[in-house]
DSSP file (Angstrom, degrees, kcal/mol; ACC not computed):
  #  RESIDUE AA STRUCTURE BP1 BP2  ACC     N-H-->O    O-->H-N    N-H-->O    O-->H-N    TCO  KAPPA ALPHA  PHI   PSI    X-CA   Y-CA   Z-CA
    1    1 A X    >>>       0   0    0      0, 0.0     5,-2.0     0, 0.0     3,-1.9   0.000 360.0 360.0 360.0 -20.1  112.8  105.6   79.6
    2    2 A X  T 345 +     0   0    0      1,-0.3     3,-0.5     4,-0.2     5,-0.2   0.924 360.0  41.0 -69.9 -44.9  109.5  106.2   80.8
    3    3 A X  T 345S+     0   0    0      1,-0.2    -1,-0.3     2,-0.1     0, 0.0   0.291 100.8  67.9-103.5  50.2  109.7  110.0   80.6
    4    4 A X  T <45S-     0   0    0     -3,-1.9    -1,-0.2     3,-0.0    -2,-0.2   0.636 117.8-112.9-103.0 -32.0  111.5  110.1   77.4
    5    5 A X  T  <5S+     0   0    0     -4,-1.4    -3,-0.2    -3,-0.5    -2,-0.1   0.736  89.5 104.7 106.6  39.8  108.0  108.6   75.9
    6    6 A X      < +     0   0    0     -5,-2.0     2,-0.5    -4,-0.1    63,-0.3   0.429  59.4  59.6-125.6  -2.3  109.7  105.1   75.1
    7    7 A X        -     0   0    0     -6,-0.8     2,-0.3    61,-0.2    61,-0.3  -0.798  52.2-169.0-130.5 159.2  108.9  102.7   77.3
    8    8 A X  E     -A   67   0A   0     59,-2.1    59,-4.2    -2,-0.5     2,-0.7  -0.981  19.7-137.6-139.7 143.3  105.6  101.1   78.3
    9    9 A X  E     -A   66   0A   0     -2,-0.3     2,-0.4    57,-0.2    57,-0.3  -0.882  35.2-165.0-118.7 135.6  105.0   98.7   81.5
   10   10 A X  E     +A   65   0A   0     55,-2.7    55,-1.3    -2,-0.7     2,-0.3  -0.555  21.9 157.5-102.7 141.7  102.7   95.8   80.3
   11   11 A X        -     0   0    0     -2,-0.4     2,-1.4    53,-0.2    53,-0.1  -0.891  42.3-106.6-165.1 150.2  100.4   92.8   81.8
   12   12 A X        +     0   0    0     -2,-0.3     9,-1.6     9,-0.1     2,-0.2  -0.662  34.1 174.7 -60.6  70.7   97.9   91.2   80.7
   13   13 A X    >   +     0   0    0     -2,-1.4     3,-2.3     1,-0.2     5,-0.3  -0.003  17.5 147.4-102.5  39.0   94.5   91.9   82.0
   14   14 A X  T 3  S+     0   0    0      1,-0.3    -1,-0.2    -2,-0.2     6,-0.1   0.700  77.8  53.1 -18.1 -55.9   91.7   90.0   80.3
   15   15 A X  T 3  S-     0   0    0      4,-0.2    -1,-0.3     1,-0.1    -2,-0.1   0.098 110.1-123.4 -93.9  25.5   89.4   89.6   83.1
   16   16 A X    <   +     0   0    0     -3,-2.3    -2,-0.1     1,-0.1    -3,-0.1   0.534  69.2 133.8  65.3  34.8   89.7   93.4   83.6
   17   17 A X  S    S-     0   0    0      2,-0.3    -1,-0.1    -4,-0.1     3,-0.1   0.475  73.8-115.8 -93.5 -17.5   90.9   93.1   87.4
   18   18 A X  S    S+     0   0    0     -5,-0.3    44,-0.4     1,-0.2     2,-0.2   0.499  87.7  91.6  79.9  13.2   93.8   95.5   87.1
   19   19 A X  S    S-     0   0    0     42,-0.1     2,-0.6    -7,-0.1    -2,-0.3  -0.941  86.8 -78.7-125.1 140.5   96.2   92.6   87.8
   20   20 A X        -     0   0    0     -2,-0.2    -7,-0.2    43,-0.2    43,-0.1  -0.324  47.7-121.8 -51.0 110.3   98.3   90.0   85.5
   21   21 A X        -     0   0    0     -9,-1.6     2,-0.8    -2,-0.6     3,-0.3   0.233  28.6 -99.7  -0.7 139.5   96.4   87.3   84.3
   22   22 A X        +     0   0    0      1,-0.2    -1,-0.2     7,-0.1     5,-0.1  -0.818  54.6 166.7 -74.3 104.1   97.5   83.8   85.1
   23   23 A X        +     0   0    0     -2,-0.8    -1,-0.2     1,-0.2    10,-0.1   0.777  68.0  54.6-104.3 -21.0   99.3   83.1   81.6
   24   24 A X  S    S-     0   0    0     -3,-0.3    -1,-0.2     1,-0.1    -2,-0.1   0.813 103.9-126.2 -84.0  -7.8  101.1   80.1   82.5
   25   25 A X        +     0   0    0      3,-0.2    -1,-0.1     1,-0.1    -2,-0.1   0.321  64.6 133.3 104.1 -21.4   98.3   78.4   83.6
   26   26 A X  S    S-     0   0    0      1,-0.2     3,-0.1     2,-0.0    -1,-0.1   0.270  81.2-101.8 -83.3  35.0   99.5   77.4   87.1
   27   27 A X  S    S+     0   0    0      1,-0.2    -1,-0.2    -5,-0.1    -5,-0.1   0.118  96.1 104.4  92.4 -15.9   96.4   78.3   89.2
   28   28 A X        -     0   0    0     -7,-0.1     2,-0.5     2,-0.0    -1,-0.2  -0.091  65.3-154.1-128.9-134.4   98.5   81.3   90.0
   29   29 A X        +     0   0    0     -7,-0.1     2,-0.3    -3,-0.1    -7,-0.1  -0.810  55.6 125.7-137.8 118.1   99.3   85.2   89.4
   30   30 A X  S >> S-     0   0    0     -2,-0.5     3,-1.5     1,-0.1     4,-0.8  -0.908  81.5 -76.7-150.7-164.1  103.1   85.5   90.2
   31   31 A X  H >> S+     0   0    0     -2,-0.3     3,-1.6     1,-0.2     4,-1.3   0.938 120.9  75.7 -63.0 -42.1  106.5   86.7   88.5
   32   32 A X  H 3> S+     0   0    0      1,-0.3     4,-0.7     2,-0.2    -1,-0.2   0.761  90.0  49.3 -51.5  -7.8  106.1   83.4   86.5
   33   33 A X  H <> S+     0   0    0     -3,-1.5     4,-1.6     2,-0.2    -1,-0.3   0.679 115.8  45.6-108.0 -22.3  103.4   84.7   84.2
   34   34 A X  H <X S+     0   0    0     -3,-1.6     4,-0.7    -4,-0.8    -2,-0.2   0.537 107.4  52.2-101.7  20.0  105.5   87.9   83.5
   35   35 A X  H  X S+     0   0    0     -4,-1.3     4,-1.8     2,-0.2     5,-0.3   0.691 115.8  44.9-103.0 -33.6  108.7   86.3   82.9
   36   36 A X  H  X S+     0   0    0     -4,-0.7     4,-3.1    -5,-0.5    -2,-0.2   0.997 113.9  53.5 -57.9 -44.7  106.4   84.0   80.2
   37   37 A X  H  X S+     0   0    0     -4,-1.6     4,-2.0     1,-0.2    -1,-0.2   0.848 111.8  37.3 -67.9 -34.2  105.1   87.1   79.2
   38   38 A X  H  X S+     0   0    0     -4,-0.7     4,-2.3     2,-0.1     5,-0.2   0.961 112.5  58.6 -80.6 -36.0  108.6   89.1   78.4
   39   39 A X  H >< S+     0   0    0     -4,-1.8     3,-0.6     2,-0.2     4,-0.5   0.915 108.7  51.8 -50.9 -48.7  110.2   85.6   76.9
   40   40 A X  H >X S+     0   0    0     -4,-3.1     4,-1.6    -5,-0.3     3,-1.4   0.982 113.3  39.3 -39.2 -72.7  107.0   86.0   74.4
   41   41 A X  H 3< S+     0   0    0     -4,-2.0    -1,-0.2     1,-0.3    -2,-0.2   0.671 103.8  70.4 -76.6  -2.8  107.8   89.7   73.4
   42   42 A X  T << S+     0   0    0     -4,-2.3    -1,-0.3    -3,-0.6    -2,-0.2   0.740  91.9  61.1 -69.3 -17.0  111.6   89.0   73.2
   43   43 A X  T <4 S+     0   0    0     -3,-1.4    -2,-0.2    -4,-0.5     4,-0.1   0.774  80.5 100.8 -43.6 -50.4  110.8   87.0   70.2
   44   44 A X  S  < S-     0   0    0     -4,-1.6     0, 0.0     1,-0.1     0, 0.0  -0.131  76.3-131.0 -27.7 157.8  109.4   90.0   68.3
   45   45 A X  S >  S+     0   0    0      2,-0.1     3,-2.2     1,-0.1     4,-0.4   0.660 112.1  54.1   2.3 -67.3  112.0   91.4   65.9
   46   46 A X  T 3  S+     0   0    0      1,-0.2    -2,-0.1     2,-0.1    -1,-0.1   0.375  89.2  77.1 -81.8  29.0  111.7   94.7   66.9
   47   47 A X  T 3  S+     0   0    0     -4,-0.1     3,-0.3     1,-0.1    -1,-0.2   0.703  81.4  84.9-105.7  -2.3  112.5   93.3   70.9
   48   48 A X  S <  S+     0   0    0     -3,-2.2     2,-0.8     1,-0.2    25,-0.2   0.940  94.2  33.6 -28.9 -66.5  116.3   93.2   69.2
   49   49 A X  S    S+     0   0    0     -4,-0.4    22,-0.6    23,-0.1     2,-0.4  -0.704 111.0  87.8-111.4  85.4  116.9   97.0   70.0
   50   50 A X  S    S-     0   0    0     -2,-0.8    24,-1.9    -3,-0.3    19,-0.3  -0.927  74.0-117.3-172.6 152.1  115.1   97.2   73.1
   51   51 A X  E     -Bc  68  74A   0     17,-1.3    17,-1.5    -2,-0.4     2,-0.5  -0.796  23.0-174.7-109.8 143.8  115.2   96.9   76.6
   52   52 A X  E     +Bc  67  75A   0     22,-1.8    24,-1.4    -2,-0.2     2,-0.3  -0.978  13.3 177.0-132.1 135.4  112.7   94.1   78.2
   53   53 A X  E     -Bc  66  76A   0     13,-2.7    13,-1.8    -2,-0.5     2,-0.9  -0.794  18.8-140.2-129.2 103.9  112.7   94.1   82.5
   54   54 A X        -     0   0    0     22,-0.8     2,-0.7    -2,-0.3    11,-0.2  -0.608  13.8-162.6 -12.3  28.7  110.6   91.9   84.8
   55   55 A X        -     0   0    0     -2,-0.9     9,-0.3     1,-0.2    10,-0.1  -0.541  10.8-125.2-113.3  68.0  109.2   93.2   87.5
   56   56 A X        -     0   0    0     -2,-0.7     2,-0.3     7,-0.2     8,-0.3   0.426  37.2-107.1  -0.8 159.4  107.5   91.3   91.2
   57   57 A X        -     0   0    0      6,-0.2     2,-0.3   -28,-0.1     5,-0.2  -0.682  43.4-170.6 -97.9 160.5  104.5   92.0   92.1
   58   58 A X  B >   -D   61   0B   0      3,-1.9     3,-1.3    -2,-0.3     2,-0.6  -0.894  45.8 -81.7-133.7 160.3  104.4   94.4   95.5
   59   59 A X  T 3  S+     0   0    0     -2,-0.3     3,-0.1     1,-0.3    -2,-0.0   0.098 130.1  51.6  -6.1  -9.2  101.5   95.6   97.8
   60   60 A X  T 3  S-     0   0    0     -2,-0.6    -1,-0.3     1,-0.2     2,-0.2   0.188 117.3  -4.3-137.2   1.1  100.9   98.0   95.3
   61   61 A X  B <  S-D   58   0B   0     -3,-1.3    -3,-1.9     3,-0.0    -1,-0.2  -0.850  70.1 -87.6 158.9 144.4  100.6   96.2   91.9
   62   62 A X        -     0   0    0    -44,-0.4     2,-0.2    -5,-0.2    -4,-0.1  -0.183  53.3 -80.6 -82.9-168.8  100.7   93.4   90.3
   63   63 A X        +     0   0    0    -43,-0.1     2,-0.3    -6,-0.1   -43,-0.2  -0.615  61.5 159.4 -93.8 138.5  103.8   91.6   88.7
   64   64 A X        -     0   0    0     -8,-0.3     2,-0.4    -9,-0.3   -53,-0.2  -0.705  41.0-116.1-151.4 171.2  104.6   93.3   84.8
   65   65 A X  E     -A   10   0A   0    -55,-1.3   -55,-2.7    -2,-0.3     2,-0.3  -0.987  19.2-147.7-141.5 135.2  107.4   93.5   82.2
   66   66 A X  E     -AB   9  53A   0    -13,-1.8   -13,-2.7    -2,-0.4     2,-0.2  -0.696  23.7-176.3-100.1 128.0  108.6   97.1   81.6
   67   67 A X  E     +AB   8  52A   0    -59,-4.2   -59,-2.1    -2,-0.3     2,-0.3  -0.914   3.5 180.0-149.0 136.4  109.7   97.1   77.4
   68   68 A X  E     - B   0  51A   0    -17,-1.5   -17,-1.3   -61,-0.3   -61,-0.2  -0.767  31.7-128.6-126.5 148.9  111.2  100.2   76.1
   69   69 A X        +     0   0    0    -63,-0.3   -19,-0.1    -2,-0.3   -62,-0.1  -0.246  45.1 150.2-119.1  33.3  112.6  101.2   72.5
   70   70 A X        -     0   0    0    -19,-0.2   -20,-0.2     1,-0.2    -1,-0.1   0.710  66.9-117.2 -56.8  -7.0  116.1  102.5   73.4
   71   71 A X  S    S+     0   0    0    -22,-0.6     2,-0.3     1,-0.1    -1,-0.2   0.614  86.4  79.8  93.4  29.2  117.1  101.4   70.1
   72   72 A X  S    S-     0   0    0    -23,-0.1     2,-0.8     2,-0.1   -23,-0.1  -0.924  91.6 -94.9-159.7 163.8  119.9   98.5   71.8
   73   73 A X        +     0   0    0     -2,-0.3     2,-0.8   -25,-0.2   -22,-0.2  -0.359  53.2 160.9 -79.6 100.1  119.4   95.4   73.2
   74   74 A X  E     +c   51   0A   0    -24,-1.9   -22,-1.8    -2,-0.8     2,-0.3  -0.855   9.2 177.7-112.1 121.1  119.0   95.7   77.4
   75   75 A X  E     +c   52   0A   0     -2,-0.8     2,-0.3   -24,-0.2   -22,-0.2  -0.952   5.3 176.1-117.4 145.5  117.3   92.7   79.6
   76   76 A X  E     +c   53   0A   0    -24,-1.4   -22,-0.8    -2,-0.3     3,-0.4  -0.829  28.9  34.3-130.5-178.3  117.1   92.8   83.1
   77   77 A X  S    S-     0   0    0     -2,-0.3     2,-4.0     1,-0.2     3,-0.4   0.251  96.6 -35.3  60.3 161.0  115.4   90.5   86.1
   78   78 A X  S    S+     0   0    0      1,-0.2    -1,-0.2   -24,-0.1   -25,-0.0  -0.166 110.5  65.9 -60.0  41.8  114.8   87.1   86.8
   79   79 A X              0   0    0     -2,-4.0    -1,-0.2    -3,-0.4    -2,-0.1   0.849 360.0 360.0-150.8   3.8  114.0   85.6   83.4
   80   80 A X              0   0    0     -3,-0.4    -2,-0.1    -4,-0.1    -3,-0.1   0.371 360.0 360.0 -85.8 360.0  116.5   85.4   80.6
């Protein structure tokens, strides 16, 4: 979706570190702070017709949720 110019991959980076935030609070930065973070933006309305994905973190990045506007409802990865 990404080079159709619909999809965006998201985290949360207050402390400007280039990594997800700890959002859940448990001392740590792991897939659990982007599975809070897509269960948050499935809420939306518009997260109806849309695809939400999960994604680990790797050697190469930290852990994200990929959400895309494909205009139907797709979820993937460990968190619905």
């Amino acid at each position: 979706r990404h080079i159709y110019g619909d999809a965006a991959d998201i985290y949360v980076d207050a402390d400007g570190d280039s990594y997800m935030d700890d959002l859940n609070g448990d001392g740590l930065v792991s897939l659990k702070d982007a599975q809070l973070l897509a269960k948050l933006i499935a809420t939306l309305p518009e997260a109806q017709q849309s695809g939400i994905g999960v994604y680990p973190a790797t050697s190469s990045h930290g852990p994200f949720v990929h959400v895309d506007t494909r205009g139907k409802k797709a979820r993937w990865g460990d968190w619905n």
